[in-house]
C-alpha positions, 0 to 999 in steps of 0.5 A: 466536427467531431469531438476529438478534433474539437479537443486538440483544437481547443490548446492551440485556441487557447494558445492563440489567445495568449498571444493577443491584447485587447487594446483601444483603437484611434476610434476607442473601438476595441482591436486585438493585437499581438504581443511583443515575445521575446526570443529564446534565451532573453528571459525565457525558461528552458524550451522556450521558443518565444516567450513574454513577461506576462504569459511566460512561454507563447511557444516551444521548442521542437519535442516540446510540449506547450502546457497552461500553468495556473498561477494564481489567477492568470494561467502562464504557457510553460514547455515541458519535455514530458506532460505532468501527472493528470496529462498526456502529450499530443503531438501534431506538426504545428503545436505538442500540446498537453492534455487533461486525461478524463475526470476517473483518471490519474494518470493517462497514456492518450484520451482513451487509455488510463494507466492509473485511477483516482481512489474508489475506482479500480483500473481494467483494461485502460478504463477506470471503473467503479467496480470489477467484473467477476472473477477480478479483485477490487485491489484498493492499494494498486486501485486495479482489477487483479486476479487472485489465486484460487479461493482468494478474496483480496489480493496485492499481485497475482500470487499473494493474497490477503484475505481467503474465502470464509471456508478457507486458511491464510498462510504464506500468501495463499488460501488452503482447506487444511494447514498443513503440518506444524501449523493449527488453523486460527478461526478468529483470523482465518489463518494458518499460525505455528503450532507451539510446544509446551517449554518447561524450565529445569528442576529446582534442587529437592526441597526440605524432607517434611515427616508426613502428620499421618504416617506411623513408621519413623522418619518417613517423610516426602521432599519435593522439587518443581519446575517452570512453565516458560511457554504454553502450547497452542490448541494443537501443540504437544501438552506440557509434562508434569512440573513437579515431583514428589519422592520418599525421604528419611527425615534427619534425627533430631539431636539431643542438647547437651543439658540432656 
């Protein structure tokens, strides 16, 4: 007998099991008999063909699946219209069983067919492996083997990538040699980031006309005015222009106090 048949004999082993008692004959030796159902619709949950207090469903209703709840210490027989997360259905004419997909997978669509993996294994063509073949991506979010774009080394999906080879620049999602124009390569970070301009403020007024110590021509003096800084360019932006001005005033003439 093989392995596979072994497996879907297996829940309607258990299931059989669930029906019997072990209980004392007239001679004290042990017998098995079967437990009192009841039939749908005196007690028993939704799906339920028959059904006991102690072991909850003992069989299903058609397009059912029969399913072994652990509750506390005992397992109770439940009937689901779809088998939960872990499990995958299987259908024969006597019992739908479900049935525990393989240790690596979360989620499965029959014995051999994964459909999602545990963390720290990655899903490539219905099997969850512990690494990817080359030219794939070990993408740890959707725990698959994905396929990058060109020059990409971690990726979410086919089209965006989140992290470029070492010779390569991060922008938009995708890897490039050179960034492209408005944009100067980041070499900490490996990405393309947006060139900054230097801003600069408007003028303050002219200052005060100041006579100059070493000048000799009477009443030469200089007056300044400044502007602000608001942002610093970046390592390619456009440099910031002169932020303040000086210019040639006359100095006003001091007037002369009335007790002159």
């Amino acid at each position: 007998m093989n392995l596979r048949k072994r497996k879907m004999q297996i829940p309607a082993l258990i299931w059989m099991l669930q029906l019997l008692n072990v209980a004392k004959g007239p001679d004290s030796t042990s017998v098995l008999r079967f437990k009192r159902s009841d039939p749908a619709g005196s007690g028993c949950q939704v799906g339920c063909a028959t059904c006991s207090l102690l072991n909850g469903c003992l069989s299903c209703k058609p397009r059912f699946f029969f399913h072994l709840e652990l509750d506390g210490i005992q397992q109770r027989g439940t009937c689901m219209s779809s088998c939960p997360r872990g499990h995958y259905g299987m259908r024969s004419p006597h019992i739908s069983t479900c049935i525990k997909c393989k240790v690596d997978c979360a989620s499965c669509f029959s014995e051999n067919f994964c459909t999602r993996c545990h963390p720290g294994h990655f899903l490539f063509r219905g099997k969850c492996e512990s690494s990817c073949p080359n030219g794939l991506t070990a993408n740890a979010a959707l725990r698959e083997c994905t396929e990058c774009p060109e020059g990409c080394e971690l990726c979410v999906g086919r089209s965006n990538c989140t992290r470029c080879r070492a010779d390569m620049y991060l922008l938009h999602g995708q890897c490039n040699h050179t960034c492209p124009k408005g944009f100067e390569p980041d070499v900490q970070l490996m990405q393309c980031m947006p060139q900054v301009h230097c801003e600069v403020g408007e003028w303050t007024s002219w200052g005060q006309c100041v006579r100059k110590q070493n000048t000799t021509v009477h009443r030469r003096g200089e007056e300044t005015r400044t502007r602000q800084i608001l942002h610093f360019p970046s390592a390619s932006g456009d440099p910031c222009p002169h932020i303040s001005e000086i210019r040639k005033c006359a100095t006003k003439k001091k007037q002369k106090s009335r007790s002159e």
